[in-house]
C-alpha positions in Angstrom: -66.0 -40.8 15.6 -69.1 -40.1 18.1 -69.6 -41.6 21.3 -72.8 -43.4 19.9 -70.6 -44.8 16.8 -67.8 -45.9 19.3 -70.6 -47.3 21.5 -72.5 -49.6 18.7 -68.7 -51.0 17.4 -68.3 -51.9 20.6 -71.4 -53.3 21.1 -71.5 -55.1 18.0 -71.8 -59.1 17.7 -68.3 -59.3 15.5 -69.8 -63.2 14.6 -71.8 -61.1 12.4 -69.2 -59.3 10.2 -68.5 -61.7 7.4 -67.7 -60.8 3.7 -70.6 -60.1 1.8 -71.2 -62.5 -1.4 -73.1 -63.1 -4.1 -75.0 -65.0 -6.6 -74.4 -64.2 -10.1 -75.6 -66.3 -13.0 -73.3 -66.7 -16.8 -76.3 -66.1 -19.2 -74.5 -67.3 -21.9 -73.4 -70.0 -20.4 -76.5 -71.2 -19.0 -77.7 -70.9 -22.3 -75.8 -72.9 -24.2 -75.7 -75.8 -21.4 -79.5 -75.6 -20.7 -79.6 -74.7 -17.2 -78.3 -72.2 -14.7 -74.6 -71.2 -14.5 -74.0 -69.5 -11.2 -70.7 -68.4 -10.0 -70.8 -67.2 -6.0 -68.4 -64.1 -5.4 -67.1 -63.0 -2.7 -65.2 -59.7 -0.9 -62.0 -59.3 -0.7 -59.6 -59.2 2.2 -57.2 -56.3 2.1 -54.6 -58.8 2.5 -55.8 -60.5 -1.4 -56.7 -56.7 -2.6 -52.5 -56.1 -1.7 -51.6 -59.0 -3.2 -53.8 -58.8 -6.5 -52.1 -54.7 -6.6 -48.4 -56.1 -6.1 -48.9 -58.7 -9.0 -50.3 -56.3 -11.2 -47.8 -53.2 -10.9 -44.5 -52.9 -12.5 -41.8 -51.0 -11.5 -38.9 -48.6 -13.0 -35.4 -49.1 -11.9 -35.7 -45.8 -9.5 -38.9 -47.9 -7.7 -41.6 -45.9 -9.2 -44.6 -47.2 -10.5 -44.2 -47.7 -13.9 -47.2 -49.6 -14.9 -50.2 -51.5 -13.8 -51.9 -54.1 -16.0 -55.6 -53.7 -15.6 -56.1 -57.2 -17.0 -53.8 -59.4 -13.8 -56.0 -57.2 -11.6 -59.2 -58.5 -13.1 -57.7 -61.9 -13.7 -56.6 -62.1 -10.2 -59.6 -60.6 -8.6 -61.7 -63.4 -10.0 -59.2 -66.2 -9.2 -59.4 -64.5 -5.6 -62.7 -63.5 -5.6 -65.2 -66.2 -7.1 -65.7 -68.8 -4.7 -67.8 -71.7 -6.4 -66.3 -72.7 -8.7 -63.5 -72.7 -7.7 -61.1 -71.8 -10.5 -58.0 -73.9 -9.1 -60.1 -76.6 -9.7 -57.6 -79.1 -10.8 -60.5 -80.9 -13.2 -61.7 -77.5 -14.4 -58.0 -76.7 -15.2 -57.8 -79.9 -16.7 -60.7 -79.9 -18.9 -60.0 -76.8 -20.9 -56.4 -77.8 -20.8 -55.2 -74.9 -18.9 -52.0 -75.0 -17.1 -53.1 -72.1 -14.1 -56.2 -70.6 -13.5 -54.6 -67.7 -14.9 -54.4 -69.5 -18.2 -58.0 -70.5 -17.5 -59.0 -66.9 -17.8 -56.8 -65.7 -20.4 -56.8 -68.3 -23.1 -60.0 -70.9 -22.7 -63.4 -70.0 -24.0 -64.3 -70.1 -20.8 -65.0 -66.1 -20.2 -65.1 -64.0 -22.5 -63.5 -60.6 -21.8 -66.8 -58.9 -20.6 -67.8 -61.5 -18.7 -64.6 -61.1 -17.3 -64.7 -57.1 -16.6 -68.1 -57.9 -15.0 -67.3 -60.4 -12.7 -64.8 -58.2 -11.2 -67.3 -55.4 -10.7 -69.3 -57.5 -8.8 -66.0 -58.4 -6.2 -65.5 -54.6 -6.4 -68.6 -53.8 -5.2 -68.9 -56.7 -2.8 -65.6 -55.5 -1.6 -66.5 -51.8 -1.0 -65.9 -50.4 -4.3 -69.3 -49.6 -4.6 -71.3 -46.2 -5.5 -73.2 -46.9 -2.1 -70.8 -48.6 0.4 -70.1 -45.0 2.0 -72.9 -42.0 2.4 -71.7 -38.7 3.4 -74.2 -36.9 5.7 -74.9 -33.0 5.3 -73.7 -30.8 8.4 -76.3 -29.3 10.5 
């Protein structure tokens, strides 16, 4: 790292640093209630990006991964990642008669599947996953 980059970290207001979010409306939703469906996401910590990893892989007897489910990492990424609503809701839960908002995902009507893998590339992206979170600079 350069003296200037050490510098302007240093320098930095870290007030400023919060976890980027965003907007993102449920066109099918909105359309069949009439009016805008928006659901705010937001980053992930690397603390929920762990957590969402150790749920998601299974392990051999010898401790090697064995497999990771693709769907608990989306499933959980959204229950981590989307802000408003919230989908521990208890009265959300309630209303589609879902047990967990795990359940919520998986078996209401809620989301469909796309939707789903969707949602969790926006959190991806908001949570550095992105084509342009990182540019690499040419030498000389």
């Amino acid at each position: 790292m350069s003296k200037n980059t050490l510098d302007l970290l240093l320098k930095m207001d870290k007030t400023k640093i919060q976890r980027p979010t965003e907007q993102v409306e449920l066109k099918r939703l909105s359309d069949l209630l009439g009016e805008p469906v928006v659901f705010t996401c937001q980053a992930l910590t690397m603390d929920e990006f762990e957590e969402i990893q150790n749920i998601a892989i299974s392990f051999g007897k010898k401790g090697e991964v064995e497999d990771i489910s693709t769907n608990s990492v989306q499933i959980f990424t959204l229950i981590k990642g989307i802000v408003d609503p919230s989908l521990k809701d208890a009265a959300l839960l309630e209303a589609y008669g879902a047990a967990t908002p795990k359940q919520l995902i998986e078996e209401s009507k809620l989301l469909l599947p796309g939707e789903v893998t969707q949602l969790y590339n926006v959190i991806s992206s908001l949570s550095g996953f992105g084509e342009d979170s990182v540019q690499t600079l040419k030498n000389g």
